[in-house]
N, C-alpha and C positions, 0 to 999 in steps of 0.2 A: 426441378422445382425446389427452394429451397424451406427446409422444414422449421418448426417453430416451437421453443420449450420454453415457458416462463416458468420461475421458481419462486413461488410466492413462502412467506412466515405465518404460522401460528399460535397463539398463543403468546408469546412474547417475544420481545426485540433478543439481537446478538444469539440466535440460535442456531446461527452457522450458515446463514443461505449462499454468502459469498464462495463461503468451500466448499461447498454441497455443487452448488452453479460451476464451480473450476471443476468440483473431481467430476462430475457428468460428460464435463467437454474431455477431462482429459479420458474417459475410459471410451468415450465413443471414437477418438481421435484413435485413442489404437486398435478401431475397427476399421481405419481407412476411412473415418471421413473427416471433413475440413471443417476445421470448426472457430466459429468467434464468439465474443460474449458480450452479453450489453449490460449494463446498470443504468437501474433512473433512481433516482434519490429524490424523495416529496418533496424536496425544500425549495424556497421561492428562491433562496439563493440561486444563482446562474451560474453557477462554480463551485466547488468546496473550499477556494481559495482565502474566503472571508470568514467559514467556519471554522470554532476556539478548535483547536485538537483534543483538550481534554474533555470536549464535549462527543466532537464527531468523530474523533481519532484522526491518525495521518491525512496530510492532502499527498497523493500520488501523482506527480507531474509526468507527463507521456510525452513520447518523444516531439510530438507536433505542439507542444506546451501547453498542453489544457491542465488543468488544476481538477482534478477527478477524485473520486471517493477509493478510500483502501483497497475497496474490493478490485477495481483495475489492478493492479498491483500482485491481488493472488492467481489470476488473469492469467498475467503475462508468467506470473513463475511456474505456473501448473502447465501451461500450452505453448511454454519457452516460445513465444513469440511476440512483438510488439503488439499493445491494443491503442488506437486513434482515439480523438476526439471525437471521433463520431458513434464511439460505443458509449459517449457516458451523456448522459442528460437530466436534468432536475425540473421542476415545477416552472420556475423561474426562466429558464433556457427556453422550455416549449410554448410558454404564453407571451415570451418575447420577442418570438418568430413570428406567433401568429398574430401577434398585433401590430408590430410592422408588415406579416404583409396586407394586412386591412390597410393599413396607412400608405399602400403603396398599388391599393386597387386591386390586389392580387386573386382576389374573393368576386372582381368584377360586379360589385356593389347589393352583392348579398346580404344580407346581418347578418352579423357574425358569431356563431353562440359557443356556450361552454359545450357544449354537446351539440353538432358530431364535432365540432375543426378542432378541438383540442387531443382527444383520442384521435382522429384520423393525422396531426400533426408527430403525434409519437409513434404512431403506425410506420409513418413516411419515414422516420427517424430509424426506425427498427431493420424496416427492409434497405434503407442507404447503408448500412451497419455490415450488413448482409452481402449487398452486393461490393461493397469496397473490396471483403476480404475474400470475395468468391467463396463462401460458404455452403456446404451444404445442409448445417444447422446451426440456425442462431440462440444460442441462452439465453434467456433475457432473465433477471435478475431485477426485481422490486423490491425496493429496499422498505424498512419496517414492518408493519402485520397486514393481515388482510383488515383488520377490523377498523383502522384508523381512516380517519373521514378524507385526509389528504390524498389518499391513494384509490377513491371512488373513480378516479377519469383516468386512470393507468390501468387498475382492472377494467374498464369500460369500453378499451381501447383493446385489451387481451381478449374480450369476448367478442367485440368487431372482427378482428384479425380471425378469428377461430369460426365466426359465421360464415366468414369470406370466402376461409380455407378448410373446410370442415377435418378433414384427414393430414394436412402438414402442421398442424398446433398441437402440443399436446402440455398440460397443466401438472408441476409438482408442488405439491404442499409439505413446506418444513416446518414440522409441530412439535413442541416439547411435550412428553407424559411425563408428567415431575411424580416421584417417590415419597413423598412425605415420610418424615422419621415417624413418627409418632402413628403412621398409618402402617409403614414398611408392605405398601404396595402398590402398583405401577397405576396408574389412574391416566382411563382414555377420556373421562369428560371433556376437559378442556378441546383435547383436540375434538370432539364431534362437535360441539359448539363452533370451532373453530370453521371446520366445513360448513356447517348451515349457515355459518355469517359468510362463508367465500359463493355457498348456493345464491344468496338473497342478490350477489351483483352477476347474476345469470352464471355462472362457472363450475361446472366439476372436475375437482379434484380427478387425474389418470392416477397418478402415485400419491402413499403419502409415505416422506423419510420420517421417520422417527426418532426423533433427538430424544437420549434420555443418559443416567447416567449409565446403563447395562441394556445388553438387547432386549428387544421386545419378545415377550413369547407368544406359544400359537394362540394361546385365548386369550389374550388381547388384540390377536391379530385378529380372529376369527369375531370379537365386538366391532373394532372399527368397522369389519369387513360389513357387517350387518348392518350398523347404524351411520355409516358413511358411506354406503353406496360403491366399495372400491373393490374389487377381486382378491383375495386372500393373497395373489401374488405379487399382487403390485405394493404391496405393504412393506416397508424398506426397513428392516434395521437399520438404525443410525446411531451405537453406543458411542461416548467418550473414547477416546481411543489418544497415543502416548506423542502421536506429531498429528498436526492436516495433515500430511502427506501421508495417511496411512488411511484416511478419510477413500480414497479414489479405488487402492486395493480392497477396501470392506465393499463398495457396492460393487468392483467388477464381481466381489466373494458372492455377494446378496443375489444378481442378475441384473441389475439394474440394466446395463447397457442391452442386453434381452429385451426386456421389459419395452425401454423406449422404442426400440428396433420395432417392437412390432405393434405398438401404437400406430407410428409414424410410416406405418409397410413401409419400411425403407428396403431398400434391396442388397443382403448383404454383402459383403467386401471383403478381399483378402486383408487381416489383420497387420500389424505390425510390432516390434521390439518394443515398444516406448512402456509397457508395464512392465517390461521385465526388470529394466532399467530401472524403472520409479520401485521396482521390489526390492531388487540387488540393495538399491540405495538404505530404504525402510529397514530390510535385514542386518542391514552394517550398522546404523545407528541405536539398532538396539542391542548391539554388542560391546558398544563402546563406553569403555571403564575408568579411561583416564581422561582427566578435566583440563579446562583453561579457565584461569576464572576471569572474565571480563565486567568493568565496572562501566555503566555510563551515565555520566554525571549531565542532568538535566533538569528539566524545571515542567513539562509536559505531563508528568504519568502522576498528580494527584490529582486524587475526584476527593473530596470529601476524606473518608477514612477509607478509600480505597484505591490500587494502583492501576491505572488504564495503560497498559503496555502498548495498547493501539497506535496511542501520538507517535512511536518510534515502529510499527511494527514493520518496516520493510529492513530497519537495520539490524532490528533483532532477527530476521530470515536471513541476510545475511552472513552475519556471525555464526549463523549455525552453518548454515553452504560449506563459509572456507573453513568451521570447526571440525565438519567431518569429513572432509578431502583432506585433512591430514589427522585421522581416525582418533580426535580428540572429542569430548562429550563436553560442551558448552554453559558453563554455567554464569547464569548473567545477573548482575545485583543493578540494583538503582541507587543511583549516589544525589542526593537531592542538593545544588548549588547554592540553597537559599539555606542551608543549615550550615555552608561552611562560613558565611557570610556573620551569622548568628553567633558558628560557636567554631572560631577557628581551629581551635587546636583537633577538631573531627578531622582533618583536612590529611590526618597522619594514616588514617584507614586506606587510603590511597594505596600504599604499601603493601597490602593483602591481594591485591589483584596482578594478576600477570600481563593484564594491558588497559588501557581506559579510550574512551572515544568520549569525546564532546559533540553532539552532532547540531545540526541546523536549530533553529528559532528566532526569536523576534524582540523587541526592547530591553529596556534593564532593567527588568527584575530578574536577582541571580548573576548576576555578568559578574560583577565584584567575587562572585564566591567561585565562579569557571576560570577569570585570570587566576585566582589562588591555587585552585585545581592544576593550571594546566605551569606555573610555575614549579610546581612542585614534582610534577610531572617530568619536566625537563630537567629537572637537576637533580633528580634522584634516579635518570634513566628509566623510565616504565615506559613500553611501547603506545606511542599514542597515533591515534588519528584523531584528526581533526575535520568535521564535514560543514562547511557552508561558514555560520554564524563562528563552527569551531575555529576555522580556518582566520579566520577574521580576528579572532581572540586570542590567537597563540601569536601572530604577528605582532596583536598590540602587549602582550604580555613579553616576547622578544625587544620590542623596542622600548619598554618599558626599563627593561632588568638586565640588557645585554648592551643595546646600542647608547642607553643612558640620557631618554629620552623619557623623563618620570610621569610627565602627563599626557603621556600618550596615551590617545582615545579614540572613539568612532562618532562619525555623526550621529548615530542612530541613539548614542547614549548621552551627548553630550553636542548638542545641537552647535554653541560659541564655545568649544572646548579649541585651544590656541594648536596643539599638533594632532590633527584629526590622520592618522595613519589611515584610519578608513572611511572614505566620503561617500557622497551619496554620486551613484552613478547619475553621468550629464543628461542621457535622457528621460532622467526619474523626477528630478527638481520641479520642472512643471505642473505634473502629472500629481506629486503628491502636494503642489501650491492649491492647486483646485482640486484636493481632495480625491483622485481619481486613482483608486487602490484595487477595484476589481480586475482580475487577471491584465494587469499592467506591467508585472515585474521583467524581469529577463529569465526566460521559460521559455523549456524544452530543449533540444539539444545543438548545442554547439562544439566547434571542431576547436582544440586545444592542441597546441605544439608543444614538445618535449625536448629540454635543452640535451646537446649531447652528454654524458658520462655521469645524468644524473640518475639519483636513485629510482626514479619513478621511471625513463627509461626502460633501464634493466625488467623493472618488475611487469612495465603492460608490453616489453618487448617489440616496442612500436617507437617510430615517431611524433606520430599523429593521432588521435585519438577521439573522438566526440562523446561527451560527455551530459545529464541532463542540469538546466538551473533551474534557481529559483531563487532571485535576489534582486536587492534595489539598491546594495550598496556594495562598494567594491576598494580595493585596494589603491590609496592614492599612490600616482606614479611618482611624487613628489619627494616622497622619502624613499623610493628606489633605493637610489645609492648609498644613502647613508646607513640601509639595515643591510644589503650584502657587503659594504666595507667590513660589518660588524661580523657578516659570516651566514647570514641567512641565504641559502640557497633560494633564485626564483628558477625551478624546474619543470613550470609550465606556463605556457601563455596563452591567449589569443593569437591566428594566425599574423595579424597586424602587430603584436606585440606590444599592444596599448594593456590589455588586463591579463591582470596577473592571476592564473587560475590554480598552481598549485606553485606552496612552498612549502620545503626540507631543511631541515638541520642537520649537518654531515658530525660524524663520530658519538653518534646517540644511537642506541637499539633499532628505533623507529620514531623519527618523527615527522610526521607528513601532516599538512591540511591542505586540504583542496577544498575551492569553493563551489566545485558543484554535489551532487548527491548521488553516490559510485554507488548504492543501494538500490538504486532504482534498477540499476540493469544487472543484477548479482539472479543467479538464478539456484535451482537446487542441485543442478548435473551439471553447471557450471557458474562455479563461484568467483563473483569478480575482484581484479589485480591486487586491486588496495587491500581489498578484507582478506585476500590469502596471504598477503606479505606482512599484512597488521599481525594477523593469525600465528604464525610463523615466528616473528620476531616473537611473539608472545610465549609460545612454547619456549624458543629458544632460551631467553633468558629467566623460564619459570621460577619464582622466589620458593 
């Protein structure tokens, strides 16, 4: 029978439920059981594909090409496994099922209501989730707070599942006790509040984690424990701590995986290595003294007066992966494209870092100040990578500056620009004639050839490779030739040999773009080709 844990927020948004939900799966997982994880996101959107990133952060593409919320993403890095399309789902998604199948009689001419087919339609979603991955516990992970009105028919659907199965559901609640300066001490209000508004949609709280910036102590534990209804042991520390990954060793420290175990009478299991591993890892990186500094020049991470590392957070996990496989301490600046645009002569800061990456995005705003970037880059030798958009921009800044092709452009910037090096892929023109933008692009993973005795070769060690997209515009074949006469390596393709998925520049440190996003499969106990060779080259030639 397979068992059942939501992880619901209190008090307020971004209080960790996504790595709270990973490290759960990942410490029950080295008790020997199998484990997947679900996200629902409230939003009517039907994808994250359409949501700003500096609003929602990253869209995480999966290898069967859904467009999914970050938290996939720490999923798959925490339980080194793929997660489907069918662990992620939104407001949008599930009301769009169940209105076509009204429209399709499926309901056998019942009325249709928000209560039950909407919660019984995420139900059905939860256990498909479940049964795909042969589970013997499903996460399931609800995105924002218990309190917000959007998420009435998700918990409504948790308290179904849990009437159904009284003994295989069990409920956590992630609550912040925030420390006021001015108080200088740990305050439970919020979260009990926090539980009576999770009581009033029938639910109680099994655990509560407690996010704060220091552990909780016993007399605050011993309050909750009174005025929320929970056993003094089910009360989780959940301090700040120096990576996530240090998140999953603090609750095997707390008991957590106990705890759940005997909710759930699950029947225990011979354990496994996989903590020790994820500890080895934790204890390495907090040893490590010497740095790499890496820039990446992008347009994604301002909010207001504040920086959302979110939009890139699977490259920034990355970077750290292959930072400490070769026992360097990772230090990462943001280099904003619309300032070198502004104030060229910034463009010289470039020089202070020992590698830069341009990664993925979307129109031109900024493009002007990334070709400056990524010229600069080229000719003063700094390790770069190129990912997606980058990839895209170092070809047109190549054929610009090298093959002597000065208005060279992309459709995407320049719709009747006369040498579009990069067009809109053929079966995209349609699609975006009649507006048709939601999950339409080229997503998920595709198999990409590797020319012989190229540098990409050598580094994935393969011929063959599959990699994930996420794009509508690609590489015109048209000017082929005329930018490898100039010297441009194309050291990756399409099996057919029609698209061009990764080009290099030979007698340069490192210079690689590939158009698809080697981030997405980069793990923490194994760091992917690109970002070790990026990593590498960047040590090597440290300024």
């Amino acid at each position: 029978m397979t068992k059942y844990v939501f992880v619901v927020g209190g008090v307020m948004s971004s209080v960790g439920k996504g790595i709270a939900a990973a490290s759960c799966a990942k410490i029950l997982e080295s008790r020997g059981y199998n484990l997947t994880c679900v996200k629902i996101d409230p939003y009517i959107n039907v994808d994250a594909g359409t949501m700003n990133p500096t609003e929602h952060g990253e869209v995480f593409v999966t290898d069967d090409g859904d467009e999914t919320d970050q938290d996939i993403g720490n999923y798959e890095r925490f339980l080194n496994k793929n997660i489907l399309s069918s662990n992620y789902m939104t407001t949008g998604r599930v009301y769009s099922t169940v209105i076509n199948n009204e429209r399709n009689l499926k309901y056998k001419g019942k009325c249709v209501e928000v209560v039950p087919h909407i919660p019984v339609e995420v139900i059905r979603r939860i256990k498909e989730a479940g049964n795909k991955a042969d589970a013997d516990i499903v996460i399931i992970e609800i995105g924002g707070t218990i309190g917000e009105y959007q998420n009435l028919l998700f918990l409504e659907a948790a308290r179904m599942l849990k009437l159904e199965n009284p003994k295989d559901v069990a409920f956590i609640m992630v609550s912040y006790l925030p420390i006021p300066k001015m108080v200088g001490e740990m305050k439970t209000k919020p979260t009990q509040s926090a539980v009576r508004t999770l009581n009033t949609s029938g639910i109680q709280p099994d655990i509560l984690l407690c996010r704060a910036e220091t552990s909780i102590d016993e007399k605050r534990k011993e309050k909750l424990s009174t005025f929320c209804n929970v056993p003094k042991d089910r009360i989780i520390a959940a301090p700040d701590v120096a990576s996530i990954y240090d998140v999953a060793l603090n609750f095997e420290k707390e008991g957590l995986d106990e705890r759940i175990i005997e909710i759930l009478q699950l029947e225990k299991r011979e354990g496994n290595d996989q903590l020790k591993v994820w500890k080895k890892l934790s204890d390495k990186t907090k040893k490590l003294k010497e740095e790499v500094k890496i820039g990446i020049v992008g347009k994604y991470f301002k909010t207001g007066d504040y920086v959302l590392a979110d939009s890139y957070i699977s490259v920034i996990e990355a970077i750290k992966h292959a930072s400490w496989f070769y026992n360097k301490k990772p230090v990462i600046s943001w280099l904003s494209s619309d300032e070198y645009e502004k104030n060229p002569e910034k463009i010289e800061e470039l020089s202070l870092y020992d590698g830069i990456i341009v990664p993925g995005g979307f129109g031109n705003r900024g493009i002007e100040g990334k070709i400056k970037a990524i010229n600069y880059i080229r000719e003063n030798n700094i390790p770069f990578l190129g990912i997606c958009y980058g990839m895209q921009l170092a070809t047109i800044e190549y054929a610009r500056n090298v093959a002597g092709i000065k208005d060279a452009t992309s459709e995407e910037i320049d719709k009747k620009g006369d040498n579009l090096i990069i067009h809109t892929m053929a079966d995209q023109i349609e699609k975006i004639n009649k507006y048709n933008y939601g999950g339409t692009m080229r997503l998920g993973a595709y198999a990409c050839v590797l020319s012989n005795k190229s540098k990409v070769q050598k580094i994935y060690k393969d011929g063959e490779i599959s990699e994930r997209h996420r794009h509508r515009y690609e590489f015109n074949n048209k000017y082929r030739k005329v930018l490898e006469d100039s010297g441009l390596i194309i050291s990756g393709t399409s099996p057919d040999n029609k698209l061009v998925e990764i080009i290099e520049i030979p007698n340069h440190p490192h210079f690689i773009g590939c158009q698809f996003h080697p981030e997405f499969k980069s793990r923490p106990v194994k760091p992917h080709p690109l970002f070790k060779s990026f990593i590498k080259a960047s040590i090597d030639t440290k300024r």
